[in-house]
C-alpha positions as a printed Julia matrix, in Angstrom:
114×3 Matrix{Float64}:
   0.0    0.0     0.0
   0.99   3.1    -0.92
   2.68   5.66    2.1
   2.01   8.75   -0.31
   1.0    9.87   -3.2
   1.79  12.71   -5.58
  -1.57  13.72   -7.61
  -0.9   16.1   -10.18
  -2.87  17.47  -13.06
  -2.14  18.37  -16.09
  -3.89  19.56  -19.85
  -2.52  19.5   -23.43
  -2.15  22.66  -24.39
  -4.93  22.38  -27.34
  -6.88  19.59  -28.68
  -4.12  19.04  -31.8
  -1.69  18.52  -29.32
  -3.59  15.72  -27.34
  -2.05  12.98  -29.57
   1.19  14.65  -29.02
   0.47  14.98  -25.07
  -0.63  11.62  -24.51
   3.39  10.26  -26.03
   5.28  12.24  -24.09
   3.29  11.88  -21.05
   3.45   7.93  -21.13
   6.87   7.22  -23.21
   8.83  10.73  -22.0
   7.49  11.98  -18.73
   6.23   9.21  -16.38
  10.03   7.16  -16.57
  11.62  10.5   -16.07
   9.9   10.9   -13.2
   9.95   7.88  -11.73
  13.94   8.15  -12.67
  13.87  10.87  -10.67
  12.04  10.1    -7.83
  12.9    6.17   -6.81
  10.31   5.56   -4.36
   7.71   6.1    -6.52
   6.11   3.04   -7.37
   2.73   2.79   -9.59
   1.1    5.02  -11.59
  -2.01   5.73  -12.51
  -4.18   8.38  -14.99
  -7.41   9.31  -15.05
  -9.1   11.89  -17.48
 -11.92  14.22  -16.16
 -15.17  13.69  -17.4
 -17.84  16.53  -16.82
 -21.2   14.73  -17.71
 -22.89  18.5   -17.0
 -21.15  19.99  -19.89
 -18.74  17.45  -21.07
 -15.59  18.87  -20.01
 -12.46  17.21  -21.6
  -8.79  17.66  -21.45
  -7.25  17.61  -18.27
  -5.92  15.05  -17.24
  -5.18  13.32  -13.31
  -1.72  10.79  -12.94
  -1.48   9.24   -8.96
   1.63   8.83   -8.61
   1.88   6.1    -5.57
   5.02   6.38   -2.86
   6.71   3.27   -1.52
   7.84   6.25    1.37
   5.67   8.75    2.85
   9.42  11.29    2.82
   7.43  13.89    0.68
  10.59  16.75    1.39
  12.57  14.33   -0.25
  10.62  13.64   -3.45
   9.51  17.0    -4.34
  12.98  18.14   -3.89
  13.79  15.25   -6.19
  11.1   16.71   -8.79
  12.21  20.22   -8.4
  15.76  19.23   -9.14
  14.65  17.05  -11.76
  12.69  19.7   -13.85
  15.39  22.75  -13.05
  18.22  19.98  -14.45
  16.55  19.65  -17.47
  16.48  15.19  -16.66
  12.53  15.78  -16.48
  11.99  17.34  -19.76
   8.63  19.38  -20.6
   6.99  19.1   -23.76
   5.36  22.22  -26.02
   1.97  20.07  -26.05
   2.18  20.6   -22.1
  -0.22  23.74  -21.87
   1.63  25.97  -19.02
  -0.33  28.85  -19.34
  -4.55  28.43  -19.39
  -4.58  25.15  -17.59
  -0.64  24.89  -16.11
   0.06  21.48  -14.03
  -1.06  21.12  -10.84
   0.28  18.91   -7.75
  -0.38  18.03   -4.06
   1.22  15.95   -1.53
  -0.47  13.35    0.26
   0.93  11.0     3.19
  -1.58   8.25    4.39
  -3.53   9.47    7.39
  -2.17   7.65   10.81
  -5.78   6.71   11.26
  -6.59   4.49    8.25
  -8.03   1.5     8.58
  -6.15  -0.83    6.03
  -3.14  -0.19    8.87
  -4.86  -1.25   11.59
C-alpha cells in the first residue's frame, strides 16, 4: 500500500496537441519521473469527465510512494525539472490550464493499517 502519493494534473495545451500529449506523457514523462524520484512506485491516470457539460482535457496521474518522505521527493522533482532530466513538452499547456500537484501521506488513522 501506498505511504504517499503525488496527484498532479495536467492539460494539453490544445486539442491538436492531445495525440502529441498523450506520447510524451506515457513514453517521455512518467520514466523521467519515476527516474527521478525512486520511491515512486505505480502510476495511474485518469481523465476528467464533466457529464454537465462534457468537459475534456485535463488530465489526473497518482503517482503512488513506496515512502511517505514527501521533502525528499519534491525536492527530487524540483531538481529534476530545473536539471533539465525531467523534460517538458510544447503540447504541455503551461499557461490556461498549467500542471497542478499536491502531496499526500496516508492518514495515521486508516483503517487498512490497523
Amino acid at each position: 500500500m501506498a505511504k504517499a502519493m503525488l496527484l498532479a494534473w495536467a492539460s494539453p495545451a490544445s486539442q491538436e496537441s492531445n495525440a502529441e500529449f498523450e506520447q510524451w506523457y506515457l513514453n517521455t514523462h512518467i520514466p523521467q519521473v519515476r527516474v527521478a524520484v525512486p520511491s515512486i512506485g505505480s502510476v495511474s491516470r485518469y481523465a476528467l469527465v464533466d457529464p454537465e457539460a462534457g468537459g475534456q482535457g485535463r488530465f489526473l496521474a497518482v503517482y503512488e510512494m513506496d515512502d511517505d518522505d514527501i521533502p525528499a521527493a519534491s525536492a527530487a522533482l524540483g531538481d529534476g525539472v530545473s536539471s533539465g532530466r525531467i523534460q517538458m513538452s510544447e503540447s504541455l499547456d503551461l499557461v490556461n490550464a498549467p500542471p497542478q500537484l499536491q502531496w499526500y501521506r496516508q492518514h495515521p488513522a486508516d483503517p487498512a493499517q490497523a
